[in-house]
Backbone as CSV, one residue per row, in Angstrom:
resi,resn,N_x,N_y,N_z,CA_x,CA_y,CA_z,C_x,C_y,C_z
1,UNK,119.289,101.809,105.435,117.997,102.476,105.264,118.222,103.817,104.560
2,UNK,117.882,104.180,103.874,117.883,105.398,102.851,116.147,105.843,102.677
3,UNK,116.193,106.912,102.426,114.659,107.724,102.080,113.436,106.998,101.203
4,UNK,114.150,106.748,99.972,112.681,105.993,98.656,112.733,104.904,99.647
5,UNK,112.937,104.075,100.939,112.653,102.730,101.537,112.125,103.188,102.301
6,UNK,112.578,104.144,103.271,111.555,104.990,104.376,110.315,104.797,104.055
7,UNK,110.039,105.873,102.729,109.078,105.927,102.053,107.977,104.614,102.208
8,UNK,108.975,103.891,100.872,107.687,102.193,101.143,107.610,101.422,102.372
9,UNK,108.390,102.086,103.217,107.784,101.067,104.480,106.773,102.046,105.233
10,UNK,106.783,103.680,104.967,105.533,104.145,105.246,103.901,104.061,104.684
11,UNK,104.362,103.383,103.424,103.366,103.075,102.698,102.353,101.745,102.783
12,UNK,103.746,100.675,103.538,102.925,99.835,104.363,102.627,99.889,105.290
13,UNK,103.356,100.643,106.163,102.456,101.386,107.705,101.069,102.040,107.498
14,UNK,100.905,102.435,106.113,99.451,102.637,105.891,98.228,102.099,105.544
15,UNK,98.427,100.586,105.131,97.669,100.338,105.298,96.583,99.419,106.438
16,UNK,97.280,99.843,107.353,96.669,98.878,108.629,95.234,100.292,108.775
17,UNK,96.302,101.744,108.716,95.713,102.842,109.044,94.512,102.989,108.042
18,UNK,94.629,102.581,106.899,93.505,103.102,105.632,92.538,102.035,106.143
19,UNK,92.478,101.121,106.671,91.454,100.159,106.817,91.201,100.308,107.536
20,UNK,91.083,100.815,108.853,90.692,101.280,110.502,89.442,102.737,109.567
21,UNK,90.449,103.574,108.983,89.894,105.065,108.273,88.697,104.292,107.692
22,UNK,88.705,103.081,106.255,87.744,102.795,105.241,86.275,102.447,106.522
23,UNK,86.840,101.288,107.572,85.586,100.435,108.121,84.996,102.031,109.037
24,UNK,85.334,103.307,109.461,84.991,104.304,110.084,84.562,105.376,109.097
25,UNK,84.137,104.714,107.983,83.827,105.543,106.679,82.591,105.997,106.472
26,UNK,81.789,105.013,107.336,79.951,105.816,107.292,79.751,106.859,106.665
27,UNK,80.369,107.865,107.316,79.781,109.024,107.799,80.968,109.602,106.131
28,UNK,80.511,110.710,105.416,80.991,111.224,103.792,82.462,111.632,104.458
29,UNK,82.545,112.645,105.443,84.197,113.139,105.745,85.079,112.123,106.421
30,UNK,84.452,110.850,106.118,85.504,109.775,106.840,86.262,109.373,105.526
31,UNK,84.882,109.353,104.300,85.412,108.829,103.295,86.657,109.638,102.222
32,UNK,86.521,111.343,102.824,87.750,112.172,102.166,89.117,111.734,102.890
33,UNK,88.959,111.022,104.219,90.338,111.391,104.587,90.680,109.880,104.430
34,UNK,89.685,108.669,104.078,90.368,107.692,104.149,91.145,107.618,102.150
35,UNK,90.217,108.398,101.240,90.856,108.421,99.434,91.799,109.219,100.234
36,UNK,92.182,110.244,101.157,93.590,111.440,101.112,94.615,109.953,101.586
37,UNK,94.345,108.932,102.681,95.282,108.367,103.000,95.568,106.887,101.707
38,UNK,94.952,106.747,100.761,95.328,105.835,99.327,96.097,106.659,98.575
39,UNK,95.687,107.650,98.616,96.552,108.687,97.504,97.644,108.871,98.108
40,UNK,97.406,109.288,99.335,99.588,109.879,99.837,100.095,108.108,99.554
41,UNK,99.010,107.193,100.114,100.307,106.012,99.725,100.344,105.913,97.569
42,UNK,100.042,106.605,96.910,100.076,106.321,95.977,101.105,107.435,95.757
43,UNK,101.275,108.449,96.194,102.125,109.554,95.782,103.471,109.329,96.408
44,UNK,103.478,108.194,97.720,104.920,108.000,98.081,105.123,106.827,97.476
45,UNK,104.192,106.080,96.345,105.094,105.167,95.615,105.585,105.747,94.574
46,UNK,105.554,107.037,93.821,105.772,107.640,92.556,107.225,108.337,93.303
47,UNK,106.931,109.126,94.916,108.192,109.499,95.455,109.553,108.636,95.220
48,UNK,109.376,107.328,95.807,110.124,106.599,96.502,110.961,106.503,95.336
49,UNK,110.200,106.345,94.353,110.817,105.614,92.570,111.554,106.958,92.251
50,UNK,111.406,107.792,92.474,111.687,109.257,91.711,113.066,109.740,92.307
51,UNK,112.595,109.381,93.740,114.318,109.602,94.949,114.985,109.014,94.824
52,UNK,114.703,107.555,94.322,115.535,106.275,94.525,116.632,106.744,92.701
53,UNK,115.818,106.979,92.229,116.911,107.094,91.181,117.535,108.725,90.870
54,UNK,116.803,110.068,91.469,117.639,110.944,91.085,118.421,110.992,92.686
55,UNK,118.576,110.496,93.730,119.280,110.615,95.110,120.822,109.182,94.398
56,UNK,120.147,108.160,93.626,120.878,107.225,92.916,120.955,106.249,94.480
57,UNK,119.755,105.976,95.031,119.613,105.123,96.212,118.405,104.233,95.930
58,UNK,118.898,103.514,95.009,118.559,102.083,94.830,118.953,100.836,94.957
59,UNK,118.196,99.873,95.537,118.839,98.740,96.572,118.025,98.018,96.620
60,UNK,118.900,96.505,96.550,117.943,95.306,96.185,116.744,95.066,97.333
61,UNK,116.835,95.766,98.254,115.712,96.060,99.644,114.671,96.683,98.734
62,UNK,114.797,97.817,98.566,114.127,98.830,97.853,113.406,98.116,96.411
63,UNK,114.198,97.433,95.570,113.536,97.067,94.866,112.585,95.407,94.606
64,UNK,112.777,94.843,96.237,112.221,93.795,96.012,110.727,94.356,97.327
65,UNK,110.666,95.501,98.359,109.598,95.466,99.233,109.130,96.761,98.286
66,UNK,109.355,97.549,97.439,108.361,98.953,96.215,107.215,97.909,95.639
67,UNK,107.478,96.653,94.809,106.553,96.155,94.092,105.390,95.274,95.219
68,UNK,106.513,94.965,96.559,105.114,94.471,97.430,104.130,95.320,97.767
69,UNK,104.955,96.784,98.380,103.870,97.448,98.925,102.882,97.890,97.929
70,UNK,102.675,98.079,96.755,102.415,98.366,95.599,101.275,97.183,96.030
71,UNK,101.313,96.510,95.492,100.049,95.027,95.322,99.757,95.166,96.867
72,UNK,100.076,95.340,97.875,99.553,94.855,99.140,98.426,95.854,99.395
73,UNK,98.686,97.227,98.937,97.955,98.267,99.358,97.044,97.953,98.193
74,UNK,96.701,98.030,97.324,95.931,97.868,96.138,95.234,96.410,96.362
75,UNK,95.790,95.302,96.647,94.927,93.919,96.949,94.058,94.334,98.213
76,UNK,94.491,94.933,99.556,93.611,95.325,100.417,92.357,96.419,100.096
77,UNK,93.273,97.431,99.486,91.725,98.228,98.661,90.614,98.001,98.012
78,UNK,91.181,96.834,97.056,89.885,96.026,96.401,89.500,95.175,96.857
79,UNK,89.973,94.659,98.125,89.302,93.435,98.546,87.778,94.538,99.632
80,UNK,88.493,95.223,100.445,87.925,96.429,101.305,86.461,96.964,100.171
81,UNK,86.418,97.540,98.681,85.913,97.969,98.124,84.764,96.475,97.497
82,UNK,85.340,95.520,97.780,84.712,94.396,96.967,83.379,93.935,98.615
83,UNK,84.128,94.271,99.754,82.817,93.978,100.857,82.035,95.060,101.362
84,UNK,82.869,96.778,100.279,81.340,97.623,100.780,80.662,97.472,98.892
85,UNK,80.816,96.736,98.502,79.935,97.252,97.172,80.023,95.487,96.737
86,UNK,79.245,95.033,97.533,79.373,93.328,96.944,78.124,92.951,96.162
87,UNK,78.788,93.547,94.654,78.454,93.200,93.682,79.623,92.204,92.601
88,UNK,78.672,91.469,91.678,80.036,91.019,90.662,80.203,92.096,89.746
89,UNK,80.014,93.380,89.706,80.567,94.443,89.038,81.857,95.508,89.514
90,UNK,82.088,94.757,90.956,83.149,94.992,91.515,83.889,93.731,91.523
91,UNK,83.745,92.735,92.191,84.572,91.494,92.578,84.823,90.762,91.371
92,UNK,84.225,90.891,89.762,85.005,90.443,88.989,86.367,91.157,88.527
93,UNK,86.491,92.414,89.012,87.579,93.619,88.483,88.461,92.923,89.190
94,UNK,87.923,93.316,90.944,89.265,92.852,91.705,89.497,91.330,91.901
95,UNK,88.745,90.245,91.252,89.504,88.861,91.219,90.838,88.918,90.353
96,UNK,90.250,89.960,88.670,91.122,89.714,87.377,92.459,90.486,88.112
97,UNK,92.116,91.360,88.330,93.627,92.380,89.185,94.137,91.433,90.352
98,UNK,93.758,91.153,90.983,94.539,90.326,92.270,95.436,89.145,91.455
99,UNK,94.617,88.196,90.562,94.633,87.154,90.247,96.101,86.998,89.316
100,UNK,95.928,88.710,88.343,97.318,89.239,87.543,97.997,89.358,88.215
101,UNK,98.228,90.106,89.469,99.181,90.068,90.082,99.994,88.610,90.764
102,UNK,99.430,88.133,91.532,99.495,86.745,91.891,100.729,86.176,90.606
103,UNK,100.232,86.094,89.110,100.095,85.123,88.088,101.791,86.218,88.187
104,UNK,101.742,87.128,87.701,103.047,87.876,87.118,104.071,87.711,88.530
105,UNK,103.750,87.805,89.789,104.882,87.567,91.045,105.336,86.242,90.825
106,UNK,104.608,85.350,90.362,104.983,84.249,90.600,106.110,83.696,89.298
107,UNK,105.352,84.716,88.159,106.225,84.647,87.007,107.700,85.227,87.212
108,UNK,107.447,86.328,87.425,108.603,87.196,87.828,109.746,85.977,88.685
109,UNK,109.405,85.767,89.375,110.177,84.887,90.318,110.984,83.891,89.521
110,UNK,109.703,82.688,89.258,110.255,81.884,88.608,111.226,82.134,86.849
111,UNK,111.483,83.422,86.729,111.774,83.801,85.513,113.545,84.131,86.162
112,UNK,113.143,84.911,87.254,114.721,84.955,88.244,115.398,84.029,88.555
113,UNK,114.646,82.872,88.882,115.794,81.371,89.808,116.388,80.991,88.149
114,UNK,115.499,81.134,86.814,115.881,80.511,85.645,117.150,81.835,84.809
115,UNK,117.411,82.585,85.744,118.070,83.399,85.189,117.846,84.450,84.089
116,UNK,116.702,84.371,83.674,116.130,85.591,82.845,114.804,86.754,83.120
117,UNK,114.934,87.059,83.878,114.331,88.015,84.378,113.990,89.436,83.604
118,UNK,115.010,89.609,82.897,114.970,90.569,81.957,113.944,90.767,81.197
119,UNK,113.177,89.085,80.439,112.433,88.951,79.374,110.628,89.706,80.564
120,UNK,110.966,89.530,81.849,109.366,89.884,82.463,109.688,91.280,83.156
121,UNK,110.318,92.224,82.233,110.054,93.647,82.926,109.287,94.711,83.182
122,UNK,109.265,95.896,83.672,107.633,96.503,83.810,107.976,96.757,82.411
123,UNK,106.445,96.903,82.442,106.490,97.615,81.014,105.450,98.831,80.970
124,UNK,105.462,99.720,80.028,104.905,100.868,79.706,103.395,100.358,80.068
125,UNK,102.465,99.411,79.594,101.292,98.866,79.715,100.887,99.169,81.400
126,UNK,102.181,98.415,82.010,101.838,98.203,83.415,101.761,99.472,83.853
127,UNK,102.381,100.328,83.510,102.462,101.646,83.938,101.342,102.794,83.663
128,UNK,100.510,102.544,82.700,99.221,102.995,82.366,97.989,102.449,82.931
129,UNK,98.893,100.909,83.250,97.283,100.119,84.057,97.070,100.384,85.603
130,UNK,98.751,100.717,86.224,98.841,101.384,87.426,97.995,102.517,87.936
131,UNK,98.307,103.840,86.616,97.264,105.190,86.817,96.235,104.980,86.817
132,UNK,95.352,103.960,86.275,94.077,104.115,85.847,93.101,103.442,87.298
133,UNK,94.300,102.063,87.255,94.080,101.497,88.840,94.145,102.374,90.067
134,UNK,94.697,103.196,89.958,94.403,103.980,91.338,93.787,104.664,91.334
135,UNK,93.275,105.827,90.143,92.376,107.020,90.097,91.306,106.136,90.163
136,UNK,90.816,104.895,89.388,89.721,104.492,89.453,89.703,103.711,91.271
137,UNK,90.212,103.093,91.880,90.428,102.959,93.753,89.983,104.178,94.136
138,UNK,90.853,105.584,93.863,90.430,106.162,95.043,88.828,106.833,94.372
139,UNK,88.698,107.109,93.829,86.982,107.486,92.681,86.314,106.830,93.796
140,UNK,86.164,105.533,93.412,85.654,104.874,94.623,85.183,104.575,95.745
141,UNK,86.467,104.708,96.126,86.571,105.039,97.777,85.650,106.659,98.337
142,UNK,85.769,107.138,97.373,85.380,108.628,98.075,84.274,108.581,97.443
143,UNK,83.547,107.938,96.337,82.366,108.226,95.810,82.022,106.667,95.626
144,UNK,81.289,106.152,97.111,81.144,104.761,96.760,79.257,104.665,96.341
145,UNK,78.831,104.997,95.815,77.923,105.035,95.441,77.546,106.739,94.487
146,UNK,76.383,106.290,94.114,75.649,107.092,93.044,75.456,108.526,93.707
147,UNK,75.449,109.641,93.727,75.294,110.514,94.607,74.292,111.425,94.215
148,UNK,73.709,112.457,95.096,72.716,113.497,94.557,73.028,114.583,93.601
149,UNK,74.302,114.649,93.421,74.976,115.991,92.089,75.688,115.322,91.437
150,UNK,75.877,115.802,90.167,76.361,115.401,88.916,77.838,115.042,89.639
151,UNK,78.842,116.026,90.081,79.961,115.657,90.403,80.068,114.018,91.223
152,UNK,79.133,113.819,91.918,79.559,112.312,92.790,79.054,111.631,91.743
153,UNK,77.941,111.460,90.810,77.784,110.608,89.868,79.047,110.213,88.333
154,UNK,79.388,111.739,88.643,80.857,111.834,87.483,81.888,111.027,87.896
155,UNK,81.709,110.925,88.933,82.840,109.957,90.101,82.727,108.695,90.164
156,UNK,81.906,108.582,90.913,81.133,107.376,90.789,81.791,106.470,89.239
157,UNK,80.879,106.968,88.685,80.438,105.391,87.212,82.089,106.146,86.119
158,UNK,82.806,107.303,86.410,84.087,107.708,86.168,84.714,106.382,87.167
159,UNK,84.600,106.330,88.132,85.638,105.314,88.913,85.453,104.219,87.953
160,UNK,84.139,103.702,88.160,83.735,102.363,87.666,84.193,102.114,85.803
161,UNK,84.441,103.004,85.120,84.719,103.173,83.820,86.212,102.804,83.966
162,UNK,87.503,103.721,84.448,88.638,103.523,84.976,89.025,101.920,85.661
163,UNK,88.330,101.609,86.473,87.863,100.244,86.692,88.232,99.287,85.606
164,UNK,87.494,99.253,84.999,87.383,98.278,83.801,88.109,98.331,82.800
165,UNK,89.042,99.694,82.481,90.073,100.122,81.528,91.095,99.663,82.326
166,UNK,91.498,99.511,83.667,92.461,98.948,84.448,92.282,97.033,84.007
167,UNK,91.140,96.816,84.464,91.209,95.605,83.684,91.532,95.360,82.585
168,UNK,91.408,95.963,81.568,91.343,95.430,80.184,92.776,95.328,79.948
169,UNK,93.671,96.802,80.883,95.135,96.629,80.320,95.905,95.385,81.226
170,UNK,95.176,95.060,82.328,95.835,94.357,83.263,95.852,92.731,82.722
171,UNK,94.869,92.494,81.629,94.792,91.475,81.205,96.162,91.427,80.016
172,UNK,95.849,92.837,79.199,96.778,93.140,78.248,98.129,93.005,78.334
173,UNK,98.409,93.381,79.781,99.678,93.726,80.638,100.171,92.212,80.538
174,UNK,99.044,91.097,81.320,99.922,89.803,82.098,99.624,89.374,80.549
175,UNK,99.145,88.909,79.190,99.405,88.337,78.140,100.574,88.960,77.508
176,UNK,101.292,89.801,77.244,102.458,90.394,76.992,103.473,90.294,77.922
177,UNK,103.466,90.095,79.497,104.438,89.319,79.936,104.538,88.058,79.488
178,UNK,103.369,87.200,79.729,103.197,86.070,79.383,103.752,85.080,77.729
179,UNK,103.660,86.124,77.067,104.156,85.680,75.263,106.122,86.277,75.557
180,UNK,106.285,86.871,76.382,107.664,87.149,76.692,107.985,86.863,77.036
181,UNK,107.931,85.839,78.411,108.055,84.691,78.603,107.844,83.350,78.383
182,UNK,107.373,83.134,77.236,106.711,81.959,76.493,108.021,81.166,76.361
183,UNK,109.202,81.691,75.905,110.273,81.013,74.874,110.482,79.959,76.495
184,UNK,110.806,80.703,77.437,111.492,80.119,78.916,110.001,78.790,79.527
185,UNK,109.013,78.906,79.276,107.844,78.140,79.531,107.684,77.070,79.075
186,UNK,107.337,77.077,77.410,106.904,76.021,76.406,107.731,74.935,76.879
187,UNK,107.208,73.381,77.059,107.841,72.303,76.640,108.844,72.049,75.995
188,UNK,109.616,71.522,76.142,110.739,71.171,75.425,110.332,69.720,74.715
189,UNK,110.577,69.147,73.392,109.993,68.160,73.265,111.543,67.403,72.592
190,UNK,111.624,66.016,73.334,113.293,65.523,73.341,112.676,63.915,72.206
């Protein structure tokens, strides 16, 4: 056990806690401390990555439960955000995001037992679709509706904008794994 793992296993200890915080959210100061508890788990996944390589404590533990807690906390957020705002202007975002993820774990995997793993790595994309995915989550979360001042409305349809730029790269993201892994996929024709 080393620190950047500490870390992601505190990050999944949080989310049992963010969902107890989200469903006790009624009331507006439930909803600051339940975005403060998405964000620290978003700031101890940027930690964990940051320790793990300048502490040089990286470990196949570490790098196979960082990318779960990552999707676990983010699939529960949008699923959580998809039953207080059940609209299809939410639940089509978080089907395409869940659905990428799903599609790329499974890629990822099967790209490992075939020995090339290399060809499905993060990439810069994923890493822009990450930021946008969380500022637009916690927006959200803390401004789940339209509000009476410009700032909660800036929030608001700002989340929902971020939203949909998370989609667009997340689609962008899994077709560029997807053509990079093409060569290992396609048919072989004998």
């Amino acid at each position: 056990m080393n620190i950047p793992n500490i870390l992601t296993l505190t990050r999944i200890c949080l989310i049992p806690v963010f969902v107890v915080f989200f469903y006790l959210s009624d009331d507006t100061g439930w909803r600051y401390y339940t975005t403060a508890i998405f964000m620290l788990a978003g700031f101890t996944d940027w930690l964990d990555g940051f320790l793990a390589r300048r502490l040089k404590q990286t470990s196949p533990f570490g790098a196979f439960l960082d990318p779960v807690a990552d999707k676990l906390m983010v699939a529960v957020s949008l699923v959580c955000l998809v039953q207080d705002q059940a609209t299809i202007w939410m639940a089509l975002p978080a089907a395409v995001i869940i659905g990428r993820e799903i599609v790329i774990s499974a890629l990822r995997q099967w790209m490992a037992e075939i020995g090339v793993q290399s060809r499905v790595a993060v990439s810069w994309i994923g890493k822009v679709k990450t930021s946008f995915q969380m500022g637009a989550i916690a927006s959200l979360i803390c401004f789940y509706q339209p509000g009476d001042t410009h700032v909660a409305n800036i929030f608001f349809y700002g989340g929902y904008l971020a939203l949909y730029i998370a989609v667009v790269l997340t689609i962008w993201s899994m077709v560029d794994y997807l053509i990079a892994a093409w060569p290992s996929l396609k048919p072989t024709v004998k």
